[in-house]
C-alpha positions as CSV (number, residue, x, y, z in Angstrom):
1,X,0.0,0.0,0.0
2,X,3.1,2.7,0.5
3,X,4.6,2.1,-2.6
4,X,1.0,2.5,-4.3
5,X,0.8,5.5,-2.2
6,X,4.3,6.3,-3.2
7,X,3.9,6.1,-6.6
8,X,0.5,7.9,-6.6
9,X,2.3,11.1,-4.9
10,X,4.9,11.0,-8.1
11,X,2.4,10.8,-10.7
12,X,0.1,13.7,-9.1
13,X,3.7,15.5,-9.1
14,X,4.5,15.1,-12.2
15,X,1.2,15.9,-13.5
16,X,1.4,19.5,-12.2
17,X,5.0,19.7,-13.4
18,X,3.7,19.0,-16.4
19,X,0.7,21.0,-16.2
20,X,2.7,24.2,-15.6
21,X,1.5,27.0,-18.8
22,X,4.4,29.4,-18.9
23,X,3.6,33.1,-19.5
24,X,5.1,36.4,-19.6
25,X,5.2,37.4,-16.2
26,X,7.3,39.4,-13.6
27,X,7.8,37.5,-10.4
28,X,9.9,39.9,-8.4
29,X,8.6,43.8,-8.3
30,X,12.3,45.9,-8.7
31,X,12.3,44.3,-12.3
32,X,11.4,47.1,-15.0
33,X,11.4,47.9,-18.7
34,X,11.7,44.1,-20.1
35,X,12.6,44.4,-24.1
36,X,12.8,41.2,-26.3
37,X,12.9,41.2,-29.7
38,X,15.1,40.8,-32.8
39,X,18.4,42.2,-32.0
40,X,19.4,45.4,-33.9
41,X,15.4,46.3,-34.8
42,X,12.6,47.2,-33.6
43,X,10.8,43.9,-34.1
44,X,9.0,43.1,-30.9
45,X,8.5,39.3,-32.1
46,X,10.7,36.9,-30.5
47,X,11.0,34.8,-33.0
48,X,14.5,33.1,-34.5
49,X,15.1,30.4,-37.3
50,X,16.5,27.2,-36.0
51,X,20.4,27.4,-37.4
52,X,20.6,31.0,-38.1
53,X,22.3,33.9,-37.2
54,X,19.6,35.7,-36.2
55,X,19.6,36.9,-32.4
56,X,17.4,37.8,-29.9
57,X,18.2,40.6,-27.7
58,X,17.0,40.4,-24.3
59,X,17.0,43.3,-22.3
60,X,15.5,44.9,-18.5
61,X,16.3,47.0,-15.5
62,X,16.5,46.2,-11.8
63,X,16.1,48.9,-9.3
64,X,18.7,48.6,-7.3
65,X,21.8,50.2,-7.1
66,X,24.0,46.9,-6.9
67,X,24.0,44.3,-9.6
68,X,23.0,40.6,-8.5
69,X,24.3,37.1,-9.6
70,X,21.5,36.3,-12.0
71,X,21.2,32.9,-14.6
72,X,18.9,32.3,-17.2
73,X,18.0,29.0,-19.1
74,X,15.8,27.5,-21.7
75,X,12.4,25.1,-21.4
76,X,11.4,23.3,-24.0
77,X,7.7,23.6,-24.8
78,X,4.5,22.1,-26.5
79,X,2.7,24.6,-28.7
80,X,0.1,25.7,-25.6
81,X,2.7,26.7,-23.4
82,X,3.2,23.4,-21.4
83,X,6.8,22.3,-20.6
84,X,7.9,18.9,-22.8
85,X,9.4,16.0,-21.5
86,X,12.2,16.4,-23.4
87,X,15.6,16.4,-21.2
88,X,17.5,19.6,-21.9
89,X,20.4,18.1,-23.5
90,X,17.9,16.6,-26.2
91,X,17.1,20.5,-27.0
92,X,19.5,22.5,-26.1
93,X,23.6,22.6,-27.4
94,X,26.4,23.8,-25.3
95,X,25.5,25.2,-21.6
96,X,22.1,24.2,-19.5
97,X,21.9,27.6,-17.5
98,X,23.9,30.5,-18.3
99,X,25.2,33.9,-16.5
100,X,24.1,37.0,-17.1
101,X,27.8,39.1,-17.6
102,X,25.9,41.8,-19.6
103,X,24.9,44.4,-17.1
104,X,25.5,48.3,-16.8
105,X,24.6,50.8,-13.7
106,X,22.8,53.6,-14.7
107,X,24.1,57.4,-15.1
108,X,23.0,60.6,-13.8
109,X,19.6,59.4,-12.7
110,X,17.6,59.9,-9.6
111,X,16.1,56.5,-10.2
112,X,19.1,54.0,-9.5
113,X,19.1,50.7,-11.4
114,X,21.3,48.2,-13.0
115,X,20.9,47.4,-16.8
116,X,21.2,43.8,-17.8
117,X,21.2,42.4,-21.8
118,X,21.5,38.7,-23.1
119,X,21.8,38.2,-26.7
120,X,19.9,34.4,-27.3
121,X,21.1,32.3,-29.0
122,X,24.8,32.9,-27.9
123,X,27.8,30.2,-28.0
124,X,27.2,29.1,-25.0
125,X,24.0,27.9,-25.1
126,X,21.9,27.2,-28.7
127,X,18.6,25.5,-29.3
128,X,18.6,22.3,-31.5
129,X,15.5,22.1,-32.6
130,X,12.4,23.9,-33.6
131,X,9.2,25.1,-31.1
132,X,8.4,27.5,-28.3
133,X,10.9,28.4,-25.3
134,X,10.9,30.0,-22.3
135,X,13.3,32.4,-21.2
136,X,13.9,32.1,-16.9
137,X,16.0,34.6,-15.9
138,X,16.5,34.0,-11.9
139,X,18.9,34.9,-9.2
140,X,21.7,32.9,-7.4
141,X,21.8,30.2,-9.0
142,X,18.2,28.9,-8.0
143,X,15.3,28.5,-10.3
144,X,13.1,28.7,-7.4
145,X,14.3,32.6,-7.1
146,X,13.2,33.8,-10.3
147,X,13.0,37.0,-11.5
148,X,10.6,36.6,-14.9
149,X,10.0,34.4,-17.4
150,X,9.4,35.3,-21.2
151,X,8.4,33.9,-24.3
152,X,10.3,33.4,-27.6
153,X,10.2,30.7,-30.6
154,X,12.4,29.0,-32.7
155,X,11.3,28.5,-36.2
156,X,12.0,26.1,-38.7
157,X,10.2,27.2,-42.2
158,X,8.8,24.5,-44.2
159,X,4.9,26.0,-44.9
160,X,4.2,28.4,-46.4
161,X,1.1,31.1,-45.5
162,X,-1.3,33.4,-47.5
163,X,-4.3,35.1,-46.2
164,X,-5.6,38.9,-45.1
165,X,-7.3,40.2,-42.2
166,X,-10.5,42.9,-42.8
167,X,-13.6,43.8,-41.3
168,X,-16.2,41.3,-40.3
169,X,-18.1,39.3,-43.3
170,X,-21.2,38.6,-40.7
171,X,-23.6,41.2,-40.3
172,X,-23.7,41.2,-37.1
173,X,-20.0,41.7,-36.4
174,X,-19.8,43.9,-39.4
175,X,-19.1,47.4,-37.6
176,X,-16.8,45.9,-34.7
177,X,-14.9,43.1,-35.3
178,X,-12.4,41.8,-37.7
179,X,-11.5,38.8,-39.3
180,X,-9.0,36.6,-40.2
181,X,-8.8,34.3,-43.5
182,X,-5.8,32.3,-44.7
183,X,-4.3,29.0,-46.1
184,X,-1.3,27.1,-45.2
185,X,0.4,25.5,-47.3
186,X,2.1,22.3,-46.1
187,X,5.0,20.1,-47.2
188,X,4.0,16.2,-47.3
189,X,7.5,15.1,-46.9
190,X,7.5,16.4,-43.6
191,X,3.9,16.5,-42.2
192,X,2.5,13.4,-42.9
193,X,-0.9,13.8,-41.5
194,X,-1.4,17.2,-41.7
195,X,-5.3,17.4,-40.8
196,X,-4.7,15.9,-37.1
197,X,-1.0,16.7,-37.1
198,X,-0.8,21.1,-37.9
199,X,-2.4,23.7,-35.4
200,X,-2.5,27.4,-35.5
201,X,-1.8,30.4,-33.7
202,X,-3.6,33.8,-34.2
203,X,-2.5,36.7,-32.5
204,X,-3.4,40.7,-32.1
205,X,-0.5,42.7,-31.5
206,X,2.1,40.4,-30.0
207,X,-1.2,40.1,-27.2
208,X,-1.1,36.3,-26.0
209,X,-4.0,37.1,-23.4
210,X,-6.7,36.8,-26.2
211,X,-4.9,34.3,-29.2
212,X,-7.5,31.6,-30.8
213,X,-6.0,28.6,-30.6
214,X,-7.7,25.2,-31.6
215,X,-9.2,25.8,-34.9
216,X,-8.8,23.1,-37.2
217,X,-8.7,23.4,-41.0
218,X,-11.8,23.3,-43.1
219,X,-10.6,21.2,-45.7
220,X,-7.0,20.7,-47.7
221,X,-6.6,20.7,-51.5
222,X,-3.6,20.3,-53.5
223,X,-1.3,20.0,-49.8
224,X,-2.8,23.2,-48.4
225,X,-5.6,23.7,-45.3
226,X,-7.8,26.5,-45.6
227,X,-8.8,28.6,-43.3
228,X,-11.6,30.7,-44.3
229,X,-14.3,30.7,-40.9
230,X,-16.4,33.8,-40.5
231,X,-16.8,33.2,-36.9
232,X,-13.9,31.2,-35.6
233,X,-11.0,33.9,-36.4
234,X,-13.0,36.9,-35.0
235,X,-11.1,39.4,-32.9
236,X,-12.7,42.5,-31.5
237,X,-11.4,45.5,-33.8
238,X,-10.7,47.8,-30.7
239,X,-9.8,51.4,-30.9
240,X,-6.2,53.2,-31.8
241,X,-4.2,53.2,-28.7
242,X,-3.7,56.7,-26.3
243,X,-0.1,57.4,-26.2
244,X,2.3,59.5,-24.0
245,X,5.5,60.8,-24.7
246,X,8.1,60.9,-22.1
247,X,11.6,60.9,-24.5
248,X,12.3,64.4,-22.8
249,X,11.4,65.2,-19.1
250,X,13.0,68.7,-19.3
251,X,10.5,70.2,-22.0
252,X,6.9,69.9,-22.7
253,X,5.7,66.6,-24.6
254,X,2.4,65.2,-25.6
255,X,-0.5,64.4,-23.4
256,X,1.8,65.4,-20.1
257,X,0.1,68.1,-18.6
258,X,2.6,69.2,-16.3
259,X,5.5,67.4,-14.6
260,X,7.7,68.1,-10.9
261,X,10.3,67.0,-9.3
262,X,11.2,66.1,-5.3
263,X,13.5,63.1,-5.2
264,X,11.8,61.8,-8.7
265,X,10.5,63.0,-11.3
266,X,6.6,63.4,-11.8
267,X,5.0,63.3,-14.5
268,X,1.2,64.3,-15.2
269,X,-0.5,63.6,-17.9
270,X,-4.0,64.7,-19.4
271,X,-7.4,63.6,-17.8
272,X,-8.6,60.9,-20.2
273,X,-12.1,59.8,-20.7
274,X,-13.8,56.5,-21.4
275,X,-14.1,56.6,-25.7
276,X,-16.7,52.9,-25.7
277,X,-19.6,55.0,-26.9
278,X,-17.5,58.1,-28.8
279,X,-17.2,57.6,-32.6
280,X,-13.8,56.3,-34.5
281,X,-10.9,58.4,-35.5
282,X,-8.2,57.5,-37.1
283,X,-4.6,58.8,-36.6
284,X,-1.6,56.5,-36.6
285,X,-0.5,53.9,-33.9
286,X,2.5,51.3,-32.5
287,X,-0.2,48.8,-31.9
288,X,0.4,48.9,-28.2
289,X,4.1,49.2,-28.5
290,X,6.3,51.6,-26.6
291,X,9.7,52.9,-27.2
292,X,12.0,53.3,-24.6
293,X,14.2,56.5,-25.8
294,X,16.0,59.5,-23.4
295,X,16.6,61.9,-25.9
296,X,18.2,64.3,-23.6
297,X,20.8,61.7,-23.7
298,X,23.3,59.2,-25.0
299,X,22.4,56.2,-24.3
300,X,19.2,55.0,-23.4
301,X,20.4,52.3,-22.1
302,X,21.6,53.7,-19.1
303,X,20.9,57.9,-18.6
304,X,16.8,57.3,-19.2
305,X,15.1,58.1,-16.2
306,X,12.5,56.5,-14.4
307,X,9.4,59.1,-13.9
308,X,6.4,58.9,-11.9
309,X,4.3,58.5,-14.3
310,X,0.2,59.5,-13.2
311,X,-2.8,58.2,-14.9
312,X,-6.1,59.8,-14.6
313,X,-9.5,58.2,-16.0
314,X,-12.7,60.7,-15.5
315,X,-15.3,58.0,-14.4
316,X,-18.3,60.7,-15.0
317,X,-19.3,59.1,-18.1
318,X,-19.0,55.4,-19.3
319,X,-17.6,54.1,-16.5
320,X,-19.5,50.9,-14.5
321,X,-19.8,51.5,-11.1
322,X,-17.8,49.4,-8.6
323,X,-15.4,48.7,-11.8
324,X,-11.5,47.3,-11.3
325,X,-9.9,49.4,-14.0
326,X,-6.5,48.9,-15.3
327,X,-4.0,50.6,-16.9
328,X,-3.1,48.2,-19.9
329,X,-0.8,47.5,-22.7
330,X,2.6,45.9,-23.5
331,X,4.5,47.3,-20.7
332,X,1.9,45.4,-18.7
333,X,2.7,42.7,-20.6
334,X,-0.7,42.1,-21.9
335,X,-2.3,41.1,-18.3
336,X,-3.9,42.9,-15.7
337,X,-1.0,43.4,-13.0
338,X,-2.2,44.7,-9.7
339,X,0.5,47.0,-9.7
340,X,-1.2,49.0,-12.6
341,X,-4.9,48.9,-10.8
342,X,-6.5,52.2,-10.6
343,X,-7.5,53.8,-7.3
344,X,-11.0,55.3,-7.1
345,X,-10.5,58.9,-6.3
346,X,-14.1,59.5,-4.6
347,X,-13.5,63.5,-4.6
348,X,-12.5,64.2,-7.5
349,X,-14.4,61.8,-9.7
350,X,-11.7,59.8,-11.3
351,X,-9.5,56.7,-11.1
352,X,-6.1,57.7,-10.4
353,X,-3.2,55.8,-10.4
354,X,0.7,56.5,-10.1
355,X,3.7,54.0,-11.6
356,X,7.3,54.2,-12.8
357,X,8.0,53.8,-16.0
358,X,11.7,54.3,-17.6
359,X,11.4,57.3,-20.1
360,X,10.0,56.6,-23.9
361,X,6.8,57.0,-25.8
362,X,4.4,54.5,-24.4
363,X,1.1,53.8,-25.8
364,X,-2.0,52.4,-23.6
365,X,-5.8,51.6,-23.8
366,X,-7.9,51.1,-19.9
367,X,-9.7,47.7,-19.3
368,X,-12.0,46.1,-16.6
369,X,-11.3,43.3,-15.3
370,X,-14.7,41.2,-16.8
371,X,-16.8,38.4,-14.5
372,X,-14.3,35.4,-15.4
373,X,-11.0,37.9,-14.1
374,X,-10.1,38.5,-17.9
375,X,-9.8,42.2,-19.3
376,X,-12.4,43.9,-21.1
377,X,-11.5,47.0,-22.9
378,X,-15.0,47.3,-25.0
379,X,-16.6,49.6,-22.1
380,X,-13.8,52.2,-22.4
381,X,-11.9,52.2,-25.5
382,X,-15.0,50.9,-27.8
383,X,-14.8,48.3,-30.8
384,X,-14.4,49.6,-34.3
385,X,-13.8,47.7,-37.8
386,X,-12.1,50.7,-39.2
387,X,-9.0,49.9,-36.2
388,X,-5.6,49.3,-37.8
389,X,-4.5,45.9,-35.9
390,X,-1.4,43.6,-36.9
391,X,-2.2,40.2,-37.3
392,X,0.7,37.0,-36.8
393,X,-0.2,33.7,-37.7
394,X,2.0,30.8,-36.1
395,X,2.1,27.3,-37.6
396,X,2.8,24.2,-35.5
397,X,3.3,20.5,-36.7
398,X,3.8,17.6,-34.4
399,X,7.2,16.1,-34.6
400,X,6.3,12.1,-34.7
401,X,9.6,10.8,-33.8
402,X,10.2,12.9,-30.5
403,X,7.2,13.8,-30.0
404,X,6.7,18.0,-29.4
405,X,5.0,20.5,-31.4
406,X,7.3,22.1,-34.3
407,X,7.1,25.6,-35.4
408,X,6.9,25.3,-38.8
409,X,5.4,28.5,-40.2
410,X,4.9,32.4,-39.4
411,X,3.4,35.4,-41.0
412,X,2.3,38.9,-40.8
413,X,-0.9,40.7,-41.8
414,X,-1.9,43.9,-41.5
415,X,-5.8,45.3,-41.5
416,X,-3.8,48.7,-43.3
417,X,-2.5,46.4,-46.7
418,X,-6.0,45.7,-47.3
C-alpha cells in the first residue's frame, strides 16, 4: 500500500509539473522595462530560425543600485505553453543555465538601477530544434528565485502562409470586429498527416491574453488547409491606442500636462475619458508598442530616467460603477498586473493611479477586469472595424519521432495592406 501511495504522490507530481503554462510574467517587483525582440530592430516578435544567425536581444532594469548574480535558461515547450518532457540536453547545445555578464549601472539618474542584456542564442547555449521556449532569468543560482520568465520561438520554415485580415463578413460583427482568412500550405515530406497533425496560432498585437488557438482546418486541397471561418477567427477591432510621450522630461511633450520633481521625477498627464460609446478616429499607432528612448541623452540604455508616471480616467461618463480598472498595454505585458490597478478617487471623480516607467513614448488603452477575471476593454476604448491591428499567424506540426510540437510557419498581416 506505501509504494501505491508512493507512486500515486509522483504521478500527481508530475502531472502539475507538467501541467505548468508558462507566461510572460514578472515575479519579483524591482524588475522594470523588459525588451525582447530581434536584436538590432525594432521587431517586438521573438521569433528566430533554428540554425541561423539571427539573435534575440533580451533586455531589462533592476532597481537597485547593486548588480546581482543572476542565470537564465531555456524550457522546452508544446505549442500551448506546457513544458515537454524532453531532457535539456535533447534540446539545447552547449551550456544548460547561463550567467548573465551583460549588465550596466545607470548614469545621472535619480532613479538607481542596473541594466542587464542577453543576446539568445549565444555560444554558450543554442537550441537544436524547432518550437516554443521559455526564457527564466533567476537569481543565485536557484530557479526557485526567479525574476521573470518570457516567451520566444524558434522557427524552422517548411509551410508556407497566405491570407488577409479585414472587417467582419457577418452582419452582425460587421461594424466591430475583424477577421482573419488564410491558407497554409504544407510540405508532405514532412507532415505526414497534416489534418490531425498542424495547429495554428492567431495573435493581435504580440497580445497572447486573447490568441484563438484550436481551430482546425476546413478542408486541404492540393497540400494546403484553408482557413476561411467567419466566426472562428474573429477578434474584437478595438480602438487606436492613447499614447504619452516621455523621450524628454526637461521640456513639454504630448499628453503630459505638467510634470515636478522632489526626489523623482513626476510626470502628469492629461485627464482621459472613457471613448466605448465616442465615434472612431483615425490617426496613426505602434499597436500597443512603446519605445524606450532618453533623448536628452546618450544612451538609453543607461541615462533614461525612471518618472512617476500618473494616470487619470474621469469616471463621470461610461464608467461601470464598482469597476476594477486597469491601466493596460505591452509594458503590462498584456495582463492585468495589480500594480497598474487604478485607485477610485471619490472627490475628485476619477480613477487615479501612479507607476514608474523608464522614459519613452508609451502607448495604452484602460480595461476592466470582466466576470471570469479577464480584461475587457470594449466599455472604455469601444470596438471599431475601421481599427488598424497587426495580425501573426503561427504554424505548428507535431514532430512524430520525439514527439513535441514544431514551429513550422509564421506570417504577418496587417488590416492597413487591405
Amino acid at each position: 500500500m506505501k509504494r501505491i501511495f508512493l507512486f500515486a504522490l509522483i504521478l500527481s507530481f508530475m502531472s502539475q509539473v507538467f501541467a505548468t503554462v508558462y507566461e510572460n510574467k514578472i515575479y519579483d517587483s524591482k524588475v522594470q522595462t523588459i525588451l525582447f525582440g530581434k536584436a538590432g530592430t525594432e521587431d517586438r516578435y521573438p521569433i528566430v530560425s533554428i540554425n541561423s544567425a539571427e539573435q534575440l536581444k533580451l533586455s531589462f532594469d533592476i532597481l537597485l543600485s547593486t548588480s546581482e548574480n543572476l542565470q537564465y535558461t531555456l524550457v522546452h515547450c508544446d505549442a500551448n505553453w506546457n513544458p515537454t518532457r524532453l531532457n535539456q540536453n535533447e534540446y539545447l547545445s552547449g551550456m544548460t543555465f547561463d550567467n548573465i555578464q551583460d549588465f550596466k549601472f545607470s548614469t545621472n539618474t535619480y532613479v538607481k538601477y542596473v541594466h542587464y542584456n542577453v543576446l539568445l542564442p549565444n555560444d554558450n547555449m543554442k537550441p537544436r530544434i524547432a518550437g516554443n521556449y521559455i526564457v527564466k532569468v533567476y537569481r543565485n543560482f536557484d530557479e526557485e528565485e526567479l525574476l521573470f520568465t518570457r516567451r520566444m520561438m524558434v522557427l524552422n520554415n517548411s509551410a508556407t502562409i497566405e491570407g488577409l485580415a479585414r472587417p467582419a463578413t457577418l452582419a452582425e460583427h460587421r461594424y466591430t470586429k475583424q477577421e482573419l482568412q488564410f491558407t497554409v500550405g504544407i510540405n508532405p515530406s514532412t507532415v505526414v498527416n497534416p489534418l490531425q497533425d498542424v495547429s495554428v496560432v492567431l495573435m493581435q498585437n504580440s497580445r497572447w491574453d486573447n490568441a484563438i488557438t484550436g481551430l482546425k482546418p476546413q478542408f486541404m486541397s492540393n497540400n494546403k488547409l484553408e482557413y476561411n471561418y467567419l466566426d472562428q477567427t474573429l477578434f474584437n477591432g478595438g480602438n487606436e491606442f492613447r499614447f504619452f510621450d516621455i523621450r524628454q522630461l526637461r521640456q513639454f511633450s504630448q499628453n503630459v500636462r505638467s510634470k515636478r520633481t522632489d526626489t523623482v521625477v513626476h510626470v502628469i498627464l492629461n485627464i482621459d475619458e472613457s471613448r466605448g460609446a465616442m465615434q472612431y478616429f483615425n490617426y496613426f499607432d505602434y499597436n500597443g508598442k512603446r519605445l524606450v528612448q532618453n533623448k536628452e541623452g546618450n544612451n538609453s540604455e543607461i541615462d533614461g530616467d525612471y518618472a512617476y508616471v500618473n494616470f487619470y480616467l474621469s469616471s463621470v461618463m461610461g464608467v461601470p460603477p464598482d469597476a476594477e480598472v486597469y491601466v493596460f498595454g505591452e509594458f503590462t505585458d498584456w495582463r492585468l498586473v495589480p500594480e497598474y490597478k487604478m485607485y477610485y478617487n471619490k472627490n475628485r471623480m476619477r480613477y487615479d493611479l501612479e507607476v514608474p516607467l523608464k522614459q519613452g513614448r508609451y502607448e495604452y488603452c484602460y480595461a476592466i477586469k470582466n466576470e471570469k477575471g479577464q480584461p475587457d476593454e470594449t466599455v472604455l476604448e469601444g470596438n471599431h472595424f475601421q481599427t488598424e491591428n497587426e495580425y501573426l499567424v503561427l504554424v505548428y506540426a507535431k514532430n512524430l519521432q520525439y514527439h513535441y510540437d514544431e514551429l513550422i510557419g509564421v506570417r504577418k498581416f496587417s488590416t492597413q495592406t487591405q
